[in-house]
Every structure is written in C-alpha cells, then in structure tokens.
C-alpha positions as CSV (number, residue, x, y, z in Angstrom):
1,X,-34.2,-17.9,2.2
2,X,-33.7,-22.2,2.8
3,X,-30.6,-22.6,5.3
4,X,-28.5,-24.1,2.6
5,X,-28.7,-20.8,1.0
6,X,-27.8,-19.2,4.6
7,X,-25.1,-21.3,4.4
8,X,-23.8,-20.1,0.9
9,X,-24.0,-16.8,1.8
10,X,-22.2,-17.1,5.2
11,X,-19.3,-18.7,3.6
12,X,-19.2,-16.5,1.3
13,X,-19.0,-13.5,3.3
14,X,-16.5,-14.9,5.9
15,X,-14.2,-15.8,2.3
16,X,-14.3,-12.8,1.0
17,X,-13.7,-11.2,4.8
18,X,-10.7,-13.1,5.0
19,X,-9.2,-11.9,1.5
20,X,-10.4,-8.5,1.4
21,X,-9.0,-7.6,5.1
22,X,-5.6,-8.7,3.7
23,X,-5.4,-6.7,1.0
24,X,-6.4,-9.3,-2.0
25,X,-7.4,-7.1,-5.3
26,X,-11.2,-6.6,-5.8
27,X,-10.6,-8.7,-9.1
28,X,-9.2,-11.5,-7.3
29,X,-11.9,-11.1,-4.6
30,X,-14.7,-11.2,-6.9
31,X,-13.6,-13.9,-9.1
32,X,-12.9,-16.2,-6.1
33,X,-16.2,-15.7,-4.4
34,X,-18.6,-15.8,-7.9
35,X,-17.0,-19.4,-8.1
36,X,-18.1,-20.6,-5.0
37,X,-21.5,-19.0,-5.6
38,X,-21.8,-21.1,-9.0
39,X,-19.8,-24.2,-7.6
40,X,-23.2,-23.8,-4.6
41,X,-25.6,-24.0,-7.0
42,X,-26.9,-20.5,-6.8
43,X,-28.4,-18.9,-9.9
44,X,-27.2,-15.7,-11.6
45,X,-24.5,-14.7,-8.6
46,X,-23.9,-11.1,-8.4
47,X,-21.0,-10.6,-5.9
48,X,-19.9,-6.1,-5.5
49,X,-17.0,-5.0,-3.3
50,X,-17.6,-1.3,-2.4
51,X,-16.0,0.7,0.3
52,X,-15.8,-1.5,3.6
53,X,-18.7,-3.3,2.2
54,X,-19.5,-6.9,0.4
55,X,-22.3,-7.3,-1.0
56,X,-23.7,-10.8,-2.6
57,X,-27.0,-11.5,-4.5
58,X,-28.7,-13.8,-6.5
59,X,-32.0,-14.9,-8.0
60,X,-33.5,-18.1,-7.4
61,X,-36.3,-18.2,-10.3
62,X,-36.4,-16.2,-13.7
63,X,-39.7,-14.4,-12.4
64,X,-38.5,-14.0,-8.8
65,X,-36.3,-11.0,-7.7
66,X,-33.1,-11.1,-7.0
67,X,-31.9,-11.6,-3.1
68,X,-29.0,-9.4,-1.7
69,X,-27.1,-9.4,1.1
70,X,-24.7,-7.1,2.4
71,X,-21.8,-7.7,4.6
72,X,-19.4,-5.0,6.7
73,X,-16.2,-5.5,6.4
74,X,-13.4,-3.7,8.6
75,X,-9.8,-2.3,8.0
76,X,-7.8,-5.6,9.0
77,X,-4.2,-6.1,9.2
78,X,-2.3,-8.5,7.1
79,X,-2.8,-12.5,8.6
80,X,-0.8,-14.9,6.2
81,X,-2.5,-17.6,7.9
82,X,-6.0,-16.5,8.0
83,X,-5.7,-15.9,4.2
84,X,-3.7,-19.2,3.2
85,X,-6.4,-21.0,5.2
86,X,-9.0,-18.9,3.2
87,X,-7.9,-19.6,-0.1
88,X,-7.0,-23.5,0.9
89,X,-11.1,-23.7,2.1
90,X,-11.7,-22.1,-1.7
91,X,-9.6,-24.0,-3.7
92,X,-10.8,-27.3,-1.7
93,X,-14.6,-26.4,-2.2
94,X,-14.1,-25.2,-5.8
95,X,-12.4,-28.9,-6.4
96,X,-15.0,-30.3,-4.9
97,X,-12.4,-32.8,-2.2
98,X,-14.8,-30.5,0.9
99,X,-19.1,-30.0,0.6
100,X,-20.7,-26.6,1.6
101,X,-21.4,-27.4,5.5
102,X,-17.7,-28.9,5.9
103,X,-16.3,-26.1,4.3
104,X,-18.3,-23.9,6.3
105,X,-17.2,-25.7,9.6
106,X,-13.8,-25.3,8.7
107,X,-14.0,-21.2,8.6
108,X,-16.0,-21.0,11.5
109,X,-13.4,-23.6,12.9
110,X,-10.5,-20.7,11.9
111,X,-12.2,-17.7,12.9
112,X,-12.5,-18.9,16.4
113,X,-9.0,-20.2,16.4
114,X,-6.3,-17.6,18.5
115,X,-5.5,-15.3,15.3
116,X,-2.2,-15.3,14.1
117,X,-1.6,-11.6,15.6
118,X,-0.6,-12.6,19.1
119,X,0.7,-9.8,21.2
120,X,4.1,-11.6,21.1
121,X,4.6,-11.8,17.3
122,X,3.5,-8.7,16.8
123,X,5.7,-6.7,19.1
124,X,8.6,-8.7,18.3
125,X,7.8,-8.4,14.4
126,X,7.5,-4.6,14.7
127,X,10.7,-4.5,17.0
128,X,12.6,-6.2,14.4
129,X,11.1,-4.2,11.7
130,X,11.9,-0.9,13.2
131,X,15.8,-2.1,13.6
132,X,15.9,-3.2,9.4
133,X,14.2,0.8,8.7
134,X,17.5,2.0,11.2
135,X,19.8,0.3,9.7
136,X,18.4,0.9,5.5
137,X,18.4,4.6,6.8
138,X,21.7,4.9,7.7
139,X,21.1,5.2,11.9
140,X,23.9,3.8,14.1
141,X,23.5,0.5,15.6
142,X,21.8,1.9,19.1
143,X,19.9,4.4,16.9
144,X,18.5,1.0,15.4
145,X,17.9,-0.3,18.7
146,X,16.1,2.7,19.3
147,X,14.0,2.3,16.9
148,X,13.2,-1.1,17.2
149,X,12.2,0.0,21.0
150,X,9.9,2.5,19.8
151,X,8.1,0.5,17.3
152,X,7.6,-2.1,20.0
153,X,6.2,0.7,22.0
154,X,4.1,1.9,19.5
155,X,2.6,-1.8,19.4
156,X,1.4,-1.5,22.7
157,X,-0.2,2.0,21.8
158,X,-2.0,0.3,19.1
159,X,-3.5,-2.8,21.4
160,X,-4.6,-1.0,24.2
161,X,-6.2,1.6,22.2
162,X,-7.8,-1.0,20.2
163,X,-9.0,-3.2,23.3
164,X,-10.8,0.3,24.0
165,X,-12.8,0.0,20.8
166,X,-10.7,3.6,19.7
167,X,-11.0,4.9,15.9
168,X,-8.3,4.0,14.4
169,X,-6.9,7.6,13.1
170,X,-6.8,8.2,17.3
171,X,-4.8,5.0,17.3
172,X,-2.3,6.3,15.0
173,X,-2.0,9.9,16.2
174,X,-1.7,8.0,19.6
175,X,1.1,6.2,17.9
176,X,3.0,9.2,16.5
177,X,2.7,11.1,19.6
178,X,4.2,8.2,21.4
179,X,7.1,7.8,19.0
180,X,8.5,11.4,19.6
181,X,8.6,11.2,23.1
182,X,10.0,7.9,23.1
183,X,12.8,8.5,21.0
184,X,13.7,11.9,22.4
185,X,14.1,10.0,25.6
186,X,16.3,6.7,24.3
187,X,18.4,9.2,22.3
188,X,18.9,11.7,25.4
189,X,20.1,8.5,27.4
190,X,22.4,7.3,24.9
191,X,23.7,10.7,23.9
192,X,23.1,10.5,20.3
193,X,21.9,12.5,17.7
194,X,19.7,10.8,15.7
195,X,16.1,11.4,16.6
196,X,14.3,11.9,13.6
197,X,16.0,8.4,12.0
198,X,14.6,6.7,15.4
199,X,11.3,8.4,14.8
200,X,11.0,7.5,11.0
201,X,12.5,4.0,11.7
202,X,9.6,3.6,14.3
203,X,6.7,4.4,12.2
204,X,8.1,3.6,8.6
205,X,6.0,0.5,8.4
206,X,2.8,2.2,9.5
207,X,3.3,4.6,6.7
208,X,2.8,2.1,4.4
209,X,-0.8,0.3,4.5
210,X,-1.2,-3.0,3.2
211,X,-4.1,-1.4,1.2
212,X,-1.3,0.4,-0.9
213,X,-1.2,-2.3,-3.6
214,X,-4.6,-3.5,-3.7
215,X,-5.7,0.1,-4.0
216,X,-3.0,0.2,-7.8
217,X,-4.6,-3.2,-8.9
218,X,-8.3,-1.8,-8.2
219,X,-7.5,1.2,-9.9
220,X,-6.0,-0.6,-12.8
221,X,-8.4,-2.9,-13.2
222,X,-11.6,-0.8,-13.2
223,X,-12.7,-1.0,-9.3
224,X,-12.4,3.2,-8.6
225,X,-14.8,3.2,-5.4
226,X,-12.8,0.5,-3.9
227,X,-9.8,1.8,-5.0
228,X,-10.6,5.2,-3.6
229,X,-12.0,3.3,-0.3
230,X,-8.5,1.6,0.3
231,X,-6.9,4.8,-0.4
232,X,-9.1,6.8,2.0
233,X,-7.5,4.3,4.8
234,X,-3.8,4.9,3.7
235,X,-4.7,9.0,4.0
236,X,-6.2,8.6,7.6
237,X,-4.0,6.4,9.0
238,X,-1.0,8.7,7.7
239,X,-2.9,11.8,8.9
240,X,-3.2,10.3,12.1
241,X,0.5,9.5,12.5
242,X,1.8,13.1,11.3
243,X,-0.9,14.6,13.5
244,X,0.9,12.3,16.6
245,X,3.8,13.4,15.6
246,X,3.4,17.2,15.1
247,X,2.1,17.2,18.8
248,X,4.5,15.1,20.2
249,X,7.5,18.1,19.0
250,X,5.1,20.5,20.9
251,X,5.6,18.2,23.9
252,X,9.8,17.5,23.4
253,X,10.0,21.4,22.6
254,X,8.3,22.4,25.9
255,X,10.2,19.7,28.1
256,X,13.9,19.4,26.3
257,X,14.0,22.7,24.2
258,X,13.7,23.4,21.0
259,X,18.1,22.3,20.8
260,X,16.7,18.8,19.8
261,X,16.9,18.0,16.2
262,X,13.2,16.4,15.4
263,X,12.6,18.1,12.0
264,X,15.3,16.7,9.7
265,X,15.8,14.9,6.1
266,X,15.9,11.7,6.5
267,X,17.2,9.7,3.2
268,X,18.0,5.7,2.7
269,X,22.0,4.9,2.8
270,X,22.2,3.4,-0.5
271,X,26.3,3.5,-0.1
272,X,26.8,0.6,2.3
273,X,24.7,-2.4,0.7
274,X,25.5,-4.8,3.5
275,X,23.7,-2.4,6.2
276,X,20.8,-1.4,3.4
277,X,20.4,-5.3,2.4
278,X,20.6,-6.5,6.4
279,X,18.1,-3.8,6.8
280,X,15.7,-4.8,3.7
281,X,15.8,-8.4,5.2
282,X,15.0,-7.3,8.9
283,X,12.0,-5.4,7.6
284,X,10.8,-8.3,5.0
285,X,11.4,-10.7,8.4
286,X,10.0,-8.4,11.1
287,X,6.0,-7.8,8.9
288,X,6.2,-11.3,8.0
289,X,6.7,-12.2,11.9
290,X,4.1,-9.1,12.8
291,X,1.1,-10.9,10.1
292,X,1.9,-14.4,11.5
293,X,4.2,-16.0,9.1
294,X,6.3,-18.6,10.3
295,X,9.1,-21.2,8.9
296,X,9.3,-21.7,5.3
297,X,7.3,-18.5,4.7
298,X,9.2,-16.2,7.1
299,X,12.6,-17.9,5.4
300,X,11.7,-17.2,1.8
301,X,9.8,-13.3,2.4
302,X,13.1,-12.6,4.4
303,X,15.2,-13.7,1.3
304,X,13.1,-12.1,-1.4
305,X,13.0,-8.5,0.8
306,X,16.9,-8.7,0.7
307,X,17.3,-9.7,-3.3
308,X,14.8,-6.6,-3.9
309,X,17.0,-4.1,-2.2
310,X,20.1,-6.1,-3.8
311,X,18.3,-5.3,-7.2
312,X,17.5,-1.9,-6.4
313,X,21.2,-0.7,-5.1
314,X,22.8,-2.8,-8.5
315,X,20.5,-0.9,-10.3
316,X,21.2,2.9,-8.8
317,X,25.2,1.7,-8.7
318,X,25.0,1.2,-12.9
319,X,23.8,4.9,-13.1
320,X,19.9,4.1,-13.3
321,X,17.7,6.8,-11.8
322,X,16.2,6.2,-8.5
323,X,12.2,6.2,-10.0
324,X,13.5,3.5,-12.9
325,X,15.0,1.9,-10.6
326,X,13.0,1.2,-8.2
327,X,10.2,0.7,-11.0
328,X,12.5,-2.3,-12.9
329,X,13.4,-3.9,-9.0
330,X,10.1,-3.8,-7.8
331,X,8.6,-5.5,-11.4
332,X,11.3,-8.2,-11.3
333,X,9.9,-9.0,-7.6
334,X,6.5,-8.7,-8.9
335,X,7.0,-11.5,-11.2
336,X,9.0,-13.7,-8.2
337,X,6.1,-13.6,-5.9
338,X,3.6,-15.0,-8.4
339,X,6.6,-17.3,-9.3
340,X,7.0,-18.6,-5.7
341,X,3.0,-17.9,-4.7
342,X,2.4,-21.3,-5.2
343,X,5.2,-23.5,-3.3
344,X,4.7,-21.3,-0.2
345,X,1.1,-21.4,-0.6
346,X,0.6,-17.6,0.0
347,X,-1.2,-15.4,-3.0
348,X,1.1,-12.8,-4.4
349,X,-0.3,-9.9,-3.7
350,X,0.7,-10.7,0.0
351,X,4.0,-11.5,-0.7
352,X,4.6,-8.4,-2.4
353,X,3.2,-6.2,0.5
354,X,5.7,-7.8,2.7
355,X,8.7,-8.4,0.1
356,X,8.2,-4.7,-1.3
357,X,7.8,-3.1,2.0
358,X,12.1,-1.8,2.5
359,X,11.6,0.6,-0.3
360,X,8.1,2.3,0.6
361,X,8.9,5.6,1.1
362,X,7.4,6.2,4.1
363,X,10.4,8.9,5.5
364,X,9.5,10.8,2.6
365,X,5.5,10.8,3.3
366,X,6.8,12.0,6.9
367,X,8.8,14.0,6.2
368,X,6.5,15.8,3.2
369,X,3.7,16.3,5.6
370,X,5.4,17.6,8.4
371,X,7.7,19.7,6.6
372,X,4.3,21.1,6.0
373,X,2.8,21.6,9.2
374,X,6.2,23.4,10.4
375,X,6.5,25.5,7.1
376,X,9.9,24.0,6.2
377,X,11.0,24.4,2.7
378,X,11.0,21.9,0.3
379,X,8.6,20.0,1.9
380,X,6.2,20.3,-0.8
381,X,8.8,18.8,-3.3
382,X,9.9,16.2,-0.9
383,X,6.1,14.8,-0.8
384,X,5.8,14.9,-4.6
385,X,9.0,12.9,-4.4
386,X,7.0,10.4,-2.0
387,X,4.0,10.3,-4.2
388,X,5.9,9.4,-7.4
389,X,8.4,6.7,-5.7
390,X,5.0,5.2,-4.5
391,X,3.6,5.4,-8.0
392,X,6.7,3.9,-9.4
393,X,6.8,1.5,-6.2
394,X,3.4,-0.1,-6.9
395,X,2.8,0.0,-10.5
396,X,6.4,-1.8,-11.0
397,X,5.0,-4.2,-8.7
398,X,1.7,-5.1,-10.2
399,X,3.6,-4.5,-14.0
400,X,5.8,-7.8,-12.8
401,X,2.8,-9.0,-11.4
402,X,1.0,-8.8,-14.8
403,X,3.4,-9.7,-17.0
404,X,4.3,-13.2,-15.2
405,X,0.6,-14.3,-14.8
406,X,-0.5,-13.7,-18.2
407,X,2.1,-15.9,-19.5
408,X,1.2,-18.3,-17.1
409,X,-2.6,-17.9,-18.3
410,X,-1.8,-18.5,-21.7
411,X,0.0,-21.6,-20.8
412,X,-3.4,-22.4,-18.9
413,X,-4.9,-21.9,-21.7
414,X,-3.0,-23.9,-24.0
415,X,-3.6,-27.1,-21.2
416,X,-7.2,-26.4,-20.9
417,X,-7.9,-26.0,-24.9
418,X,-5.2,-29.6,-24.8
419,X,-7.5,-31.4,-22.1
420,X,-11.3,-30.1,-23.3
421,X,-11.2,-29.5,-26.9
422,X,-14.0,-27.4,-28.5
423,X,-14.7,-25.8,-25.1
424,X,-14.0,-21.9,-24.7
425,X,-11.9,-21.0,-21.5
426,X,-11.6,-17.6,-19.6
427,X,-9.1,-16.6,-16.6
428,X,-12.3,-14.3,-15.1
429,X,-14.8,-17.5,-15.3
430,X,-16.2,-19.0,-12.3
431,X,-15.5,-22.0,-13.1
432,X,-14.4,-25.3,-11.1
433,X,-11.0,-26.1,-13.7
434,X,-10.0,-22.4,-12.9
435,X,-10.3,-23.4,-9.3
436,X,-6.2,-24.1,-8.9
437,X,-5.8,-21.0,-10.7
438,X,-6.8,-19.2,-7.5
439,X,-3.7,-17.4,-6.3
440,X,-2.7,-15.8,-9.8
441,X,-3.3,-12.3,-9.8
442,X,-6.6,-11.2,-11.8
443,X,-6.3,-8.2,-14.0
444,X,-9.6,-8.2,-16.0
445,X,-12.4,-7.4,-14.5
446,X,-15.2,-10.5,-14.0
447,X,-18.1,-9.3,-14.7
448,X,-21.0,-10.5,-13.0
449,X,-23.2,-13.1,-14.7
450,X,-21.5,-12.0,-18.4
451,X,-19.3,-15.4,-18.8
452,X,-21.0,-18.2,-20.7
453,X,-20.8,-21.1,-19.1
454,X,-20.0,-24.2,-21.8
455,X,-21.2,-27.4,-21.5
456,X,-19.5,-30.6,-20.7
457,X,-17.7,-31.9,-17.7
458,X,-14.9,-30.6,-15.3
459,X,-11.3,-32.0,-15.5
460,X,-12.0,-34.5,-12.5
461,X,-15.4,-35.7,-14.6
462,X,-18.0,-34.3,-12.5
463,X,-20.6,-32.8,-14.2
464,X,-20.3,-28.6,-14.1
465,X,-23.0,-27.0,-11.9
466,X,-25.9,-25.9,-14.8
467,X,-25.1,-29.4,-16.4
C-alpha cells in the first residue's frame, strides 16, 4: 500500500473514530466516510461498521483484490467538540477548500489537543446534572444538592478507575456502590428522608448511554449487529450500576440498619412545571457542560432541554397519555435539532442525546432491576414501563428526526435537479455536492459501491473524482 493510500485510510479511521464514539448513526457514519474514500481517489470503497469495529477496503485494479483494513474502536463518551471538529475536517475535505495531508494534519492536530473532557467540566457537568434529575423528581432542594454531590463523586469513581485501565462494567458497579453509601451518609447528616431520589438523581444520567439513539436509528435503518453492539453497551453499563447498587444496600444495611429507606418508587413531579422545567434545563446544561460544550451551544441545548419538558408537561396537563406524550414531545424536538443542527454546527443526533436526556427513564430502569434483585413486587411491570417509555422516547425522536430531514432532502433535491439538470441525485451518494448535506440525519442505508456515479462537474466546477 503507496503512503497516500496510508494516508486515506488513517483519515478515514480517525473520522469515523470521532463520529462513531459519539454516537453518530451507522448510516450517517458510513455515508460520510464512503465520500471521503471517493473524494481520495480510491476505487470501489467498501466502508462496514460492526460491533466496536471499522472496517475500510478497496480495490486498486479490476484484476487486483480488494485491500481491507480494520480499525478498533472503543465505547467513548459524548465530545461536542471532537465531533464538530470531525465533521468540519469532512465537510472541508469533501468541498475540496483542505487536500488529504492537510486534512490529515488537522485530526492528528485534534487528537493530541487536551480533549474536551477535562476533569473540571466533567465533575461540574455531572454535579449540575445530578441537581436538574433532583429537582424533575420531586427531591427537596438539599436532596438535590445531594445529589449533585454524589454524581460529582461518582465522577471521580469513574477517572480513577479508568486511569487504572478498569473494564468499564467495574467502573459502573464501582459507581453504584459509591452512590449508596454516599447518599446514605449526606441524607443522615442533613436529616432527610430521601435516599433513593439522591441515589436515582446521582446515577440517572448514567442510565442512559449515548448509544441509546444510535442503537433506534441502526435498528431502523437496517444496521442489526451494530445495533445490537450499542445495545450490548447500554445492558452492561446498566448491569454494572444495579449490581453497585444492590451491594452498596448490603453495606448501608449492615452499618445504618435496615430503618433506611433505599428501595423506594421513585416517579418524576410532573405537578410543579417550574421545578420539572428548571430541572429539564439543569440536566440539558449539566451533559452539555460534562461532553465539552460551551457558549452558544451550552445556551441553546439548555433551552431546547427546557421547551422539551415544557412540551411534555402541556401535553400530560391536556389529558394525553404519558407514552403519546412523551412520543409527540420528543418528535417535535427531533425535528428542532435537525432544524438548529446547522447554526450551532453540531449534528442532530448529538443534540438530541443531550436535549432528550430529562425524560430518559432511567429511575424506572433502576428501579425495575432492583426491584428485581430484592424480590419487590411490581418490579417486573415497572421495567416493562421503562422499556416502552424508552421505545416511545427514542422512536419519537428519530420519527421528528425523519420527518424534518426528508423534507429538507426533497428541497435538496429540487436545488440540485435546478442547478445540474439531467443529472440523477441521491441523499446516500458519496458525492462532493452532498458534502454540505453532512449533518442531516441518514435514514436509508448507503450501500457500498451500488450508487452510480453521473457524469459532469461538481457545483464549484471541479471535475467529480472518476471524471
């Protein structure tokens, strides 16, 4: 393999690297990187996203076989500015304004940057996260301290154990174990009584997964073994938490006596909108703060996590049931983030992980799977509950998603068929004129090396890359 080739594929993988780690759809993913291939020159791209894995290939010569190369990829956090810089280096090599060894530089230049997860951000983002889960589930204002106290302290859990090189399900069982005993103690020194809302509002977040969407949109779009992959990470990093926590009420039990209410339900306040909106807009604020969003970005998530939980409580106040409700609010803010993915210049899959993130029902996940451990009644219905108000959270969120960006690809279409006549266009198409297309959401799936590509010239009159 020549080094320009090296070159192409290094790129490539540290692209798809940054997308994939921050939950960006396998669709997306592939439709992104199989442009840069083409835009590079290389011959019948192939480009597969499997579980933790990338792999790229091409073939040089009709009578040569193809070359493939396969890159690891591992469970990442959300990093808004690792991925806006991502899909910036994309959109700028697609358009042609960067070449292949600048563009190159550039990544390399980012990845050894400090990351946007400094220890700072992320223990304040958590800490303010954990107070907005207090406050939507009803906790009193030093119950949401507490909580914002014990997510902080959960933080730390997280970066030691990671500095150790840990698995992450220890991390997370680390994490849950932590939260009990943390909580037990703030709420034993305060006098209050509301342990198991400091313990959900604590570990709420980690419930969630940023993998939750992309895992809907795989799934939707035909990618099952990713789907199932991203899924697999949501299970053991849930398991891990529940099996924290289980053994953590062992330890309170032994030390404070089984008096201490740990084992409780645990519902959202949907009765006082000021604390449930405050709440939605602390969390929205604290993730965005966590993955390294800052300024416009932080303003604008902030404000959209608030008008979902506004839409959401209007919606249950009007007599709606809670699952069409949350399905209508969460399709509405699936259609804003595509809306506003552009003038914040942040793909809208990431805006809805943060923007959607107040209504994950993560007290019910918790409270499902411990209910089940302890052999509490109800708990099996309570994590069917969890299970369809997930359902209903994500596919109202990619339904919004979808609806939006396929009127906006007709309207591309319209402009492209206006601007090239004669010439066939395709939203799945690695193609340079789809290059500012790059942050609408992809919902059919781009088949490797299917697309025909037409003759003629892009829209900035270069010549396209077989011409």
């Amino acid at each position: 393999m020549t080094p320009p080739d090296l070159s192409v594929y290094r790129l490539v993988f540290r692209l798809g690297d940054a997308l994939i780690r921050s939950g960006a759809s396998s669709a997306t993913t592939t439709k992104a990187l199989l442009a840069v291939c083409t835009r590079a020159g290389l011959k019948h791209p192939s480009v597969s996203v499997t579980l933790g894995q990338l792999m790229v290939s091409d073939q040089p010569d009709d009578g040569s076989p193809p070359r493939t190369r396969f890159h690891e990829i591992e469970p990442g956090a959300l990093d808004i500015r690792w991925r806006t810089r991502a899909e910036e280096i994309t959109e700028h090599y697609l358009l042609g304004d960067v070449g292949l060894e600048e563009a190159l530089e550039e990544i390399e230049d980012q990845v050894n940057q400090k990351p946007s997860h400094q220890w700072w951000k992320l223990v304040v983002g958590y800490g303010v996260l954990g107070t907005g889960f207090g406050l939507i589930l009803g906790g009193q204002p030093l119950t949401a301290i507490g909580g914002a106290l014990t997510s902080m302290v959960i933080s730390f859990i997280f970066r030691i154990l990671g500095h150790l090189g840990a698995p992450g399900i220890f991390g997370y069982a680390a994490g849950g174990f932590v939260a009990v005993l943390a909580a037990t103690a703030l709420n034993t020194a305060f006098s209050l009584d509301q342990v198991a809302v400091c313990i959900v509002a604590a570990i709420a977040a980690r419930l969630a997964g940023i993998a939750s969407y992309g895992a809907v949109q795989d799934a939707i779009t035909g990618w099952y073994i990713s789907a199932t992959g991203r899924m697999m990470e949501v299970a053991t990093s849930t398991a891990g938490l529940v099996a924290g926590v289980a053994a953590g009420i062992g330890a309170v039990r032994l030390l404070w006596g089984p008096s201490v209410q740990l084992i409780e339900t645990v519902e959202a306040d949907t009765t006082h909108w000021t604390a449930s909106i405050l709440g939605a807009m602390f969390v929205a604020a604290g993730f965005t703060l966590a993955s390294g969003g800052w300024a416009v970005r932080l303003l604008a998530l902030t404000g959209l996590g608030g008008a979902t939980e506004l839409v959401y409580l209007f919606l249950l106040e009007v007599g709606t049931t809670p699952f069409l409700s949350i399905t209508v609010s969460t399709a509405i803010t699936g259609a804003a983030c595509v809306l506003i993915s552009r003038p914040i210049n942040l793909s809208s899959n990431a805006i809805m992980m943060v923007s959607l993130m107040p209504l994950f029902p993560g007290m019910l996940i918790y409270q499902g799977l411990l209910g089940s451990l302890f052999g509490l009644e109800d708990s099996g219905a309570t994590l069917l509950e969890a299970l369809i108000t997930a359902f209903c959270l994500s596919v109202g969120g990619v339904l919004g998603q979808y609806l939006f960006s396929e009127g906006l690809w007709l309207a591309r279409r319209r402009q492209f068929h206006h601007t090239h006549p004669g010439e066939s266009f395709s939203k799945v198409m690695p193609e340079e004129y789809n290059s500012r297309d790059i942050m609408l959401p992809v919902f059919s799936k781009p088949f490797n090396g299917s697309e025909a590509r037409p003759a003629g010239r892009t829209p900035k009159g270069r010549p396209t890359a077989d011409a």
